[in-house]
Residue, then its C-alpha position, 0 to 999 in steps of 0.5 A: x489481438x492474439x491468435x487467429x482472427x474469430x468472430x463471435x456473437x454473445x449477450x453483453x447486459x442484455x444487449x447482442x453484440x457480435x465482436x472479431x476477437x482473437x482466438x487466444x483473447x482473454x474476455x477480460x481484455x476485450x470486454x475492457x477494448x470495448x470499454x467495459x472498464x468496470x471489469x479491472x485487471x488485478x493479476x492476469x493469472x486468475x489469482x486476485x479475482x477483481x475481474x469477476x464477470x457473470x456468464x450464464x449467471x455464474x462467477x467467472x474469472x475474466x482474465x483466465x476465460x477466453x472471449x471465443x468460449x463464451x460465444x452464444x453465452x450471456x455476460x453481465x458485468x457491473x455496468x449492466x447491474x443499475x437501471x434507469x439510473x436507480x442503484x442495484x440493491x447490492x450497489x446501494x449497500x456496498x455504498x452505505x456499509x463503506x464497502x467500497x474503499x479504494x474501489x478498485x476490487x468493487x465491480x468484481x465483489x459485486x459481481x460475485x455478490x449477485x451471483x450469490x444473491x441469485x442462486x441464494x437469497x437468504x445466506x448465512x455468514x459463512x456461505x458470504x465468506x465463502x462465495x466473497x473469498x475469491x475476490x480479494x480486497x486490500x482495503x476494508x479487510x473483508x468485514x464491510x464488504x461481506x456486511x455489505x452482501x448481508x445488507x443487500x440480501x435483506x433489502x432484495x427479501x424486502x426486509x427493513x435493514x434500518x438506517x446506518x449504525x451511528x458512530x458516536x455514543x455519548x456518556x453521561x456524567x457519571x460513566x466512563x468509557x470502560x462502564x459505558x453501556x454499548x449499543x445493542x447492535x454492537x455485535x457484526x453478523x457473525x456474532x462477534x463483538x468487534x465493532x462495525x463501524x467503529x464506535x466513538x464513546x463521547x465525552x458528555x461535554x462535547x456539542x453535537x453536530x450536523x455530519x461528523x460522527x455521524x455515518x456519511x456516506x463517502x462523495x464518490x461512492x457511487x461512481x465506485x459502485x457503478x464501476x465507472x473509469x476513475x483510475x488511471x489504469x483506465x485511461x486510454x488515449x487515441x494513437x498511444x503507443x505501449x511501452x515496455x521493460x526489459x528487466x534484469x535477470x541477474x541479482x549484480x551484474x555489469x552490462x558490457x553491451x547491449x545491441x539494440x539494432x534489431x528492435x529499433x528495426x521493428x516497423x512500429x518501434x518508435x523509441x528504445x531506451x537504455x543507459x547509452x541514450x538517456x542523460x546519466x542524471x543521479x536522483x532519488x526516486x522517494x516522493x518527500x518533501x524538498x530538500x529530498x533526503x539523500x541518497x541520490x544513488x539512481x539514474x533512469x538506466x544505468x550500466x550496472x543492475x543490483x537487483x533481479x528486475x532492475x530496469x535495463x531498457x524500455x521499449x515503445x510500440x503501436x502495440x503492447x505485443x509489438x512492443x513484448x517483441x521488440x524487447x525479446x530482440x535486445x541483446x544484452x552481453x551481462x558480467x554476473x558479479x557476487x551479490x549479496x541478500x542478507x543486511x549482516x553479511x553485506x556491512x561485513x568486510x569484503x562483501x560485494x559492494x552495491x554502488x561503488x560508482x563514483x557519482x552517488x552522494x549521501x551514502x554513509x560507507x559504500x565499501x560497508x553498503x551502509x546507506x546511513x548509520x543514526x544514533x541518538x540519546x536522551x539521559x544517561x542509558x548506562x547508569x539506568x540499566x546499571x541501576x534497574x531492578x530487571x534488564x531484558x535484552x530480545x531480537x525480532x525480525x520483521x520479513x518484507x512486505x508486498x503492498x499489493x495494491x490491486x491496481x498496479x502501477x500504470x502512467x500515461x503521458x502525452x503533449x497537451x493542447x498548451x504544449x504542457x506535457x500532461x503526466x497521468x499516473x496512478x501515484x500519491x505524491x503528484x507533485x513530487x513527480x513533477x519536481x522529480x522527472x523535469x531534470x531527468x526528461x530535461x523538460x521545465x517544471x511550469x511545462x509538466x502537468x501531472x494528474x492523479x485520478x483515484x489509485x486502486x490503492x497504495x500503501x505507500x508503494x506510489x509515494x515513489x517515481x516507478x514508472x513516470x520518468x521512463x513514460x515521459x521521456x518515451x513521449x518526449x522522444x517520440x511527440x506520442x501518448x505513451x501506457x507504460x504499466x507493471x504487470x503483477x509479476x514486475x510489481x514483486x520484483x521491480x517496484x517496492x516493498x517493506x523495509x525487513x528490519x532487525x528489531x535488538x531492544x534492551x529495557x530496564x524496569x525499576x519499580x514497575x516502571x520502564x526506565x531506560x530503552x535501548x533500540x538497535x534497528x537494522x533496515x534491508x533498503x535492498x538495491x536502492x536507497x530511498x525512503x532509508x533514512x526516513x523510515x528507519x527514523x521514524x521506526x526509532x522515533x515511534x519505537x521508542x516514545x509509546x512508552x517514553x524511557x527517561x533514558x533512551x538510545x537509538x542506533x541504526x543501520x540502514x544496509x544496501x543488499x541486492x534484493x528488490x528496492x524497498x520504499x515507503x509502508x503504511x507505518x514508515x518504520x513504526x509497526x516493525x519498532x513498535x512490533x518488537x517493543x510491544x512483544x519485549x513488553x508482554x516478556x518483561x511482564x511475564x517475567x516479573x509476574x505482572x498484569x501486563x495490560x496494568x504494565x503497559x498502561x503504567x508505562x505509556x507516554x500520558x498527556x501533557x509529557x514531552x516525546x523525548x527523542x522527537x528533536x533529535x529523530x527529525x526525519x532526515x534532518x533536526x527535529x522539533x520539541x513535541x509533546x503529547x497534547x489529547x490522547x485517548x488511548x486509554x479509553x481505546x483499551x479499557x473499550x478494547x478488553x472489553x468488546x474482545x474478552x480479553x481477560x476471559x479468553x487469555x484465562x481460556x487459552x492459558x493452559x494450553x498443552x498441544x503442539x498448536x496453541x492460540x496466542x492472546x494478546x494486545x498491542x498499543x501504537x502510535x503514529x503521526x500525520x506529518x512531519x513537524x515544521x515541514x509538512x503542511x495541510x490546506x482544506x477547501x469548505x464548501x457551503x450549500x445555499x442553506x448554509 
């Protein structure tokens, strides 16, 4: 409780209720102490909106409203939508237009939906856009569930919205899928003609079938719509303590003391943590597949700090404010050392080296901050360009990305009736956790029990340990449940992000056809060195095989800075390569005055050839022999020119004089689902009685 002691008496969905709040409580955190956890907290600074409530029927953001200042007032939250056990028409259409995904920001769409709905039952697309826009999503990309709005304003005006718009279409014999004739209702709402869902054009030959193509809708929909307690961040155990951490300020810096003495004091602090009393355990923190790549160049607290937001300490309390100020109590004594942010500058001689410890393995040249230096070839690069019509040499740079995920990282952990230490956490890769945290908690692999609920999201940022070893070892010291969550602040600096890359391609083109390609691909890692390797394999591996040079070389330096860690992103390395190969492309193509839809076509890896670089990029270790067995990305493009004007607009858009011009262009990739020879799969059928 924050501030002076109120009492309050308000209308929750209906129902009187009279609540002691603090005077400087947010609603969003009372509504969810008092269980309403279809409200999800995003950001606490009124930025995402996911925790949008109705009060007196208008949209308002929880975490920025004061409980004391909707006394007397009438709160809806999603809970208070379905009657009877029957769906709200705009929760059923959230449902069958696949608008809730992760689900996470779905109580907070549909709230803001009704609102809409409320006041204006008939709107057009771009009054949706607009009233949806101050909900963020970072699943669906808006489209199905601004769809999903539309749906349900027909079926509240007792419209016919039709059943779901099926997904595949099939030829005939005679059509291909650049002429095949397209649905009528091709067209989203706004009249664009981008398809929604997308559109499976089907050879005539393949059978028929009872689900797949065909617009299921998802298992646990509905449990996402009626905004039930499903993630992690939800969970809640009686008697938990909150944990806490302290973060560096400083971007390089040694501790020379720390006193925790007056903390440790605090009636309610049961545990401090810092690099004086935890084992000194070297690891890595990437979720993959064992032997885990190096380099294993991090411990759960160290005497040294790389990056601002590099853990210090941590803190566990009877109360989240309890713990805030315990940590407001540490002491820390900091030596500032140089630092360094660019990947260029930090292999030069004498840059300020980021691990000089003596007990970290697998890094390339420590004194050059180089994590891992790869290079691989296949043909006789040289002889090829020698021998090319035309050679184009570019450089891109691809920025940091922050995944976002509107859940942020939480863990919750506590000792199980079977004396198992139970590991709740919003994560991707549970068993990986496991693996990883039992040498650091010294606690038996058979003894820890992770369970990962649905996570609000992940993109790869909870392909990593962030936070399980930190709460486990706070409940192994103390024998009590322990939260331990980022707030949206810690998640920019403390968790992960993208790998900037450096993107130097050199193509040679010979009679049309790309002959040989060389990649220089330099990865920032920042402070800590996980997922380095892999990823900038992967980005060699994709980058250079869509178009599949006889003659192919990679080199690639994988550099530590003393910016934030970065980890795993959807595409692994692949979308900051490919990036650069499809712009390189379009260039070439340009220059030499040819279509360059017909270019790229001509140049892509086909059916049936070998993925030339695949046994040497092998992520992390020897790779096997792959080819291109089914691939239908041809008819991916033929139908893609076509739903998007393509040749039409970029006739349009050519003569352009202003200071602002509108690009039109088009990118091809690829990437894969696993590992080969490592990465395995299993699926579990289950059969109804009627088979």
């Amino acid at each position: 409780m924050r501030g002076t002691p109120t009492q309050i008496t308000l209308t929750i969905n209906g129902s009187p209720q009279t609540w002691t709040v603090g005077s400087r409580d947010m609603l969003l955190h009372v509504l969810r102490d008092h269980k309403y956890f279809s409200v999800k907290q995003g950001c606490d600074t009124g930025d995402c909106g996911i925790c949008t409530v109705l009060v007196d029927g208008k949209p308002v953001r929880s975490c920025m409203t004061r409980a004391v200042d909707v006394a007397g007032k009438s709160v809806q939250t999603t809970e208070g939508l379905s009657q009877n056990g029957e769906l709200h028409p705009i929760q059923e259409a959230f449902m069958e237009t696949g608008g809730a995904q992760c689900g996470f920001c779905t109580p907070g769409k549909i709230m803001a939906a009704k609102a809409l709905l409320d006041r204006n039952p008939d709107p057009t697309v771009e009054e949706v856009r607009e009233a949806m826009s101050g909900v963020l999503c970072r699943c669906t990309g808006y489209v199905r569930t601004n769809d999903a709005v539309l749906r349900a304003a027909r079926k509240l005006r007792g419209e016919d919205t039709g059943p779901l718009q099926p997904l595949r279409f099939f030829l005939t014999e005679e059509e291909s899928a650049a002429d095949a004739p397209l649905p009528e209702d091709y067209r989203r709402a706004d009249g664009d003609l981008k398809p929604l869902p997308p559109v499976v054009i089907t050879p005539p030959d393949m059978p028929a079938t009872e689900v797949v193509g065909k617009p299921e809708i998802k298992v646990d929909a509905r449990k996402l719509v009626l905004g039930r307690p499903v993630y992690a961040f939800d969970k809640y155990v009686d008697g938990m303590l909150y944990a806490a951490l302290l973060t560096s300020p400083h971007a390089h810096a040694r501790i020379i003391d720390i006193d925790t003495s007056a903390a440790e004091a605090l009636p309610g602090v049961h545990a401090v943590l810092t690099y004086k009393n935890v084992p000194r355990i070297k690891y890595a923190s990437g979720g993959q597949s064992p032997p885990q790549p190096p380099p294993y160049d991090q411990v759960m607290f160290d005497n040294k700090v790389r990056h601002v937001g590099d853990r210090v300490a941590a803190v566990a309390a009877e109360t989240p404010e309890l713990a805030e100020k315990a940590l407001r109590l540490i002491k820390v004594k900091y030596e500032a050392l140089p630092h360094v942010i660019d990947p260029l500058e930090a292999m030069r001689p004498g840059a300020p080296v980021i691990h000089d410890e003596e007990d970290t393995e697998g890094i390339y040249d420590a004194q050059r901050n180089i994590v891992f230096h790869i290079e691989a070839e296949v043909g006789d690069v040289d002889k090829a360009f020698a021998e090319a019509d035309y050679v184009h040499e570019a450089e891109y740079y691809t920025p940091k990305q922050q995944h976002v995920h509107l859940e942020p990282h939480v863990t919750i952990t506590w000792w199980g009736e079977d004396d198992r230490l139970v590991v709740y956490t919003s994560t991707q890769v549970p068993f990986h956790v496991r693996r990883i945290i039992a040498p650091l908690i010294g606690v038996d692999p058979k003894r820890i029990r992770v369970i990962k609920p649905r996570i609000g999201g992940g993109f790869g940022n909870k392909q990593e340990i962030i936070l399980e070893d930190v709460c486990a070892m706070l409940t192994v010291r103390t024998g009590r449940a322990v939260r331990l969550e980022y707030s949206r602040k810690q998640e920019f600096y403390s968790s992960r992000s993208s790998h900037p890359n450096i993107v130097r391609y050199k193509v040679g083109v010979k009679d049309g056809k790309v002959t040989a390609a060389q990649l220089y691909f330099l990865g920032d890692t920042g402070a800590y060195g996980a997922h380095a390797l892999t990823v900038q394999m992967v980005g060699g591996f994709k980058g250079l095989t869509l178009y599949n040079a006889p003659n192919s070389r990679f080199i690639s330096d994988a550099v530590y800075t003393n910016q934030p860690p970065t980890g795993a992103f959807r595409g692994y390395g692949a979308t900051q390569a490919q990036y650069g190969y499809e712009v390189i492309m379009a260039e070439i193509a340009e220059k030499l005055g040819l279509d360059v839809v017909e270019f790229k076509r001509n140049n892509l890896l086909k059916v049936g050839e070998p993925m030339l670089l695949a046994k040497k990029l092998g992520e992390g270790r020897e790779g096997y022999e792959q080819a291109l067995t089914t691939s239908a990305i041809e008819e991916c493009l033929d139908i893609g020119l076509r739903v998007t004007d393509f040749y039409a607009k970029r006739k349009a858009y050519a003569n352009q004089t202003g200071r602002y011009r509108k690009g039109i262009g088009f990118a091809t990739t690829m990437h894969g689902s696993g590992i080969a020879g490592l990465d395995m799969a299993a699926a579990t059928i289950k059969m109804w009685d009627d088979g």
